[in-house]
C-alpha positions as CSV (number, residue, x, y, z in Angstrom):
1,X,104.7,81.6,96.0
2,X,106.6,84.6,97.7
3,X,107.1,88.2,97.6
4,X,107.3,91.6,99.2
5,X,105.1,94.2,100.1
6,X,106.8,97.7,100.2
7,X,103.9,99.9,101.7
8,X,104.5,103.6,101.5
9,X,102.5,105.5,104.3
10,X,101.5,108.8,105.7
11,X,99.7,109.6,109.1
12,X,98.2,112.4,107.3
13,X,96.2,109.7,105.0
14,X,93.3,108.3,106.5
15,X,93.5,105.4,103.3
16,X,97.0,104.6,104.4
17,X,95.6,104.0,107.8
18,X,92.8,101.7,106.6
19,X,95.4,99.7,104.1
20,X,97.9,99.5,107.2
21,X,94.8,98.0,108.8
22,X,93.9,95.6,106.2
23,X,97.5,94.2,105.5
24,X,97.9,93.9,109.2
25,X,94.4,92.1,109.9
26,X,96.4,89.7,106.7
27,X,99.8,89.3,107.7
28,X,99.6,85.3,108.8
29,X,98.0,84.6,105.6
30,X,100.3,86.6,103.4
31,X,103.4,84.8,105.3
32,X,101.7,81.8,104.9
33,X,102.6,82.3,100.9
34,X,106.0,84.1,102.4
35,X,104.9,87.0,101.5
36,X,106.7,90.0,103.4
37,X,105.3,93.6,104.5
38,X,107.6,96.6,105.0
39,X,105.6,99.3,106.0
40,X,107.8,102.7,105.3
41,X,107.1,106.6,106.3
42,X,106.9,109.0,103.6
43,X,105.7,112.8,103.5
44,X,103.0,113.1,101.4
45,X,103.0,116.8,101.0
46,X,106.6,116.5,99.4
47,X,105.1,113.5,97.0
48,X,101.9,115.9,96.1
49,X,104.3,118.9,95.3
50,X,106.3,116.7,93.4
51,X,103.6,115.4,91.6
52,X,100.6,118.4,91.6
53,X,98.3,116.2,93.3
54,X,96.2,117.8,95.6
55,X,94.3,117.0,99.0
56,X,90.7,116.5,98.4
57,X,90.1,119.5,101.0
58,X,91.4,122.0,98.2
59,X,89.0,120.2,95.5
60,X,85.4,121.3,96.7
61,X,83.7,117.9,94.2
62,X,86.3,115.4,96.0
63,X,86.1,117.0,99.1
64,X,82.3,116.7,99.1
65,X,82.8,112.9,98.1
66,X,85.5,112.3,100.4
67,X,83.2,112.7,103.4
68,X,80.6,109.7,102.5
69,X,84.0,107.9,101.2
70,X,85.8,108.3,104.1
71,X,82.7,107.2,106.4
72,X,82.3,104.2,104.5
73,X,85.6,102.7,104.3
74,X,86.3,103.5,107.9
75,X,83.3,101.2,108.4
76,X,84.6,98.2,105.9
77,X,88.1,98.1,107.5
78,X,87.3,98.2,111.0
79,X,88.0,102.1,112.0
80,X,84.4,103.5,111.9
81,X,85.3,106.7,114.6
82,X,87.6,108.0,111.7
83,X,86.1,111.7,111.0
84,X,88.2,114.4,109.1
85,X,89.2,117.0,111.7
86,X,89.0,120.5,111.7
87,X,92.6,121.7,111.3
88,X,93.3,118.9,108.1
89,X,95.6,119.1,106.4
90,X,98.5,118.8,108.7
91,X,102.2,119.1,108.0
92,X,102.9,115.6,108.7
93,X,107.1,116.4,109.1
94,X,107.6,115.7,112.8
95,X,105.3,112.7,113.0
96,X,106.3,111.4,110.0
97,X,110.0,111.7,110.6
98,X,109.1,110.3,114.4
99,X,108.1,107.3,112.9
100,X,111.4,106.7,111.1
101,X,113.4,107.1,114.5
102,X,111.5,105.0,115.9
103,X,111.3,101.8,113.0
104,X,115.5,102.4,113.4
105,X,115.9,102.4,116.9
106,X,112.6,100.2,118.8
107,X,111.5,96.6,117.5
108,X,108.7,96.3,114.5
109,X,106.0,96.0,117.2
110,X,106.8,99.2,118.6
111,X,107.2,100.7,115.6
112,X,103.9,99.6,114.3
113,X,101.9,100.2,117.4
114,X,103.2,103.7,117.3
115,X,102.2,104.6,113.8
116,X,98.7,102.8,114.2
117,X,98.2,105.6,117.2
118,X,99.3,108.4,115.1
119,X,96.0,107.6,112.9
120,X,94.3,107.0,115.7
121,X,95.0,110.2,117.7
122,X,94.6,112.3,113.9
123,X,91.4,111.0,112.7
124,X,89.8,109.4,115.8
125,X,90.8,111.4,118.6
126,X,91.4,114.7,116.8
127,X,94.8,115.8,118.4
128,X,97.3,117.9,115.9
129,X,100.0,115.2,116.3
130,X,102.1,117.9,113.9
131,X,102.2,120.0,117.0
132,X,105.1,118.6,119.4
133,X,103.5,118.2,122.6
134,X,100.3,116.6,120.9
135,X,102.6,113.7,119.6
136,X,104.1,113.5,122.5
137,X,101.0,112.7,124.1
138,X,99.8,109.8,121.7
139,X,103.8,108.9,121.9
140,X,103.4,108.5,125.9
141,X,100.8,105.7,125.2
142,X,103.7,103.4,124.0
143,X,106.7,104.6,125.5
144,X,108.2,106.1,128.2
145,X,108.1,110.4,128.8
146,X,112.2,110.3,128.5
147,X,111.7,108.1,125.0
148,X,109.7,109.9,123.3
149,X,111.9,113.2,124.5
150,X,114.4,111.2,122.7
151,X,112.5,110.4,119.8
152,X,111.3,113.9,119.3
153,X,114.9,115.5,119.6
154,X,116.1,112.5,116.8
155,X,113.1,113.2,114.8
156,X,114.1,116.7,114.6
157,X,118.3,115.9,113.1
158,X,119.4,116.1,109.5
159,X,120.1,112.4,109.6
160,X,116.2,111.9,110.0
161,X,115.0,114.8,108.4
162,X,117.2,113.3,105.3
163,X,115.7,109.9,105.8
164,X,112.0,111.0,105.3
165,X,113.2,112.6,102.8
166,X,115.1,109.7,100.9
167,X,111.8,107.6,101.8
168,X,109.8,110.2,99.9
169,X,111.8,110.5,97.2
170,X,112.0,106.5,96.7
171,X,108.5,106.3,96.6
172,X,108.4,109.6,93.8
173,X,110.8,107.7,91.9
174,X,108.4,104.3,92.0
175,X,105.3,106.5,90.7
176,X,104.2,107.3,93.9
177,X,101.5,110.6,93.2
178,X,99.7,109.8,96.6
179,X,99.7,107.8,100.1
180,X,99.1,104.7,100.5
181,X,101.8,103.4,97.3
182,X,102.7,100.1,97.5
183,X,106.4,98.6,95.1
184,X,104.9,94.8,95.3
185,X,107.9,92.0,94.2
186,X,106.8,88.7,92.9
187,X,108.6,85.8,93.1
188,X,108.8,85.8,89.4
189,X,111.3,88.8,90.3
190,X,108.8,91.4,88.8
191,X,107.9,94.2,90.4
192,X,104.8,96.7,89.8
193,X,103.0,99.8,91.9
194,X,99.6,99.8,93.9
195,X,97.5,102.7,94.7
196,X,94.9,103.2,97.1
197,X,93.4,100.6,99.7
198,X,90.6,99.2,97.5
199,X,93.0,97.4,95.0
200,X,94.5,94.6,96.9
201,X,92.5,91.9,94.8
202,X,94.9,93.0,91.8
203,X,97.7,93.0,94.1
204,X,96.9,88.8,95.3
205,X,96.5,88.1,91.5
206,X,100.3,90.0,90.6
207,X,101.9,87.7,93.6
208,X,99.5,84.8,92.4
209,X,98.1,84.1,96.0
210,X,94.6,82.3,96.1
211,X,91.9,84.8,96.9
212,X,88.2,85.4,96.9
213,X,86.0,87.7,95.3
214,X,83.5,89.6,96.9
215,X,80.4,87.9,95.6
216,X,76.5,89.5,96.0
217,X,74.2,86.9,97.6
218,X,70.6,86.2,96.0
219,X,67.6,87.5,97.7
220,X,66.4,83.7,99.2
221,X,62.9,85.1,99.0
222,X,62.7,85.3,95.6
């Protein structure tokens, strides 16, 4: 067995932050199989535009449905405080691009620990990380004030402002019509796209890993 995981996220998407969650909380088992994760920043306005998807807040039906949806799978993957807040959507830009300074320049632990607190300070917290001081504040929880100056001011050239943008455009050019997108490699050499964070069962049977199904449990009174 083997393979690769390339995982396409957005702050702005609170199902990116649940399957960033997930394949975290199943990173020793999946390298048990040596299967690898790449988790990689994308701007999911510029892949809706692309695309004509939409946000569910500009669809009143999946809006309405989002809110129980969102709820629940907050509660399955271990994020349960995660509540839309009042100013989504966001223009994710500076975050996003923040996070691709920082996977170049800090080691994966950083870089990971970072992005999980973008979610967390979005859809837990409720801070407009799109605004510069508010991401410098959830920033400040993992690095130093003068880093994340430095961050910010990198975030903010046309060498990362292109990279976000060449991340974005890779994942367009996979199929990507929404966050999270995962390009999965098996070690067959094939490769085929994932959507959403409620299909990794199809995912561990495309990589051929051995996996469980959820199974409902008879009522022992009976």
């Amino acid at each position: 067995m083997g393979g690769k995981i390339d995982c396409y996220l957005d702050c702005a998407s609170p199902y990116s932050y649940f399957a960033f969650l997930y394949l975290l909380k199943n990173r020793a088992a999946l390298k048990s199989h040596n299967v690898d994760i790449e988790f990689i920043p994308v701007f999911l306005g510029g892949i809706n535009v692309a695309t004509g998807n939409k946000p569910p807040s500009t669809l009143p039906a999946k809006g309405r449905h989002s809110t129980h949806d969102t709820a629940r799978a907050g509660k399955y993957f271990g994020a349960p405080k995660v509540k839309t807040p009042s100013f989504f959507p966001i223009l994710s830009l500076l975050p996003q691009r923040s996070m691709v300074y920082i996977k170049r320049h800090f080691p994966e632990p950083k870089f990971e620990s970072a992005f999980a607190e973008l979610w967390v300070a979005m859809w837990e917290q409720h801070l407009d990380i799109s605004k510069p001081d508010l991401l410098s504040q959830a920033l400040e929880r993992h690095f130093s004030a003068q880093q994340v100056k430095e961050i910010i001011a990198g975030a903010n050239t046309q060498e990362y402002k292109q990279k976000l943008l060449n991340n974005t455009q890779e994942a367009i050019d996979k199929g990507a019509f929404g966050c999270p997108w995962f390009w999965v490699h098996n070690e067959k050499g094939d490769e085929e796209p994932f959507f959403g964070s409620d299909r990794f069962h199809f995912m561990w049977e495309f990589l051929g890993l051995p996996w469980s199904d959820l199974m409902l449990q008879h009522n022992s009174k009976i």
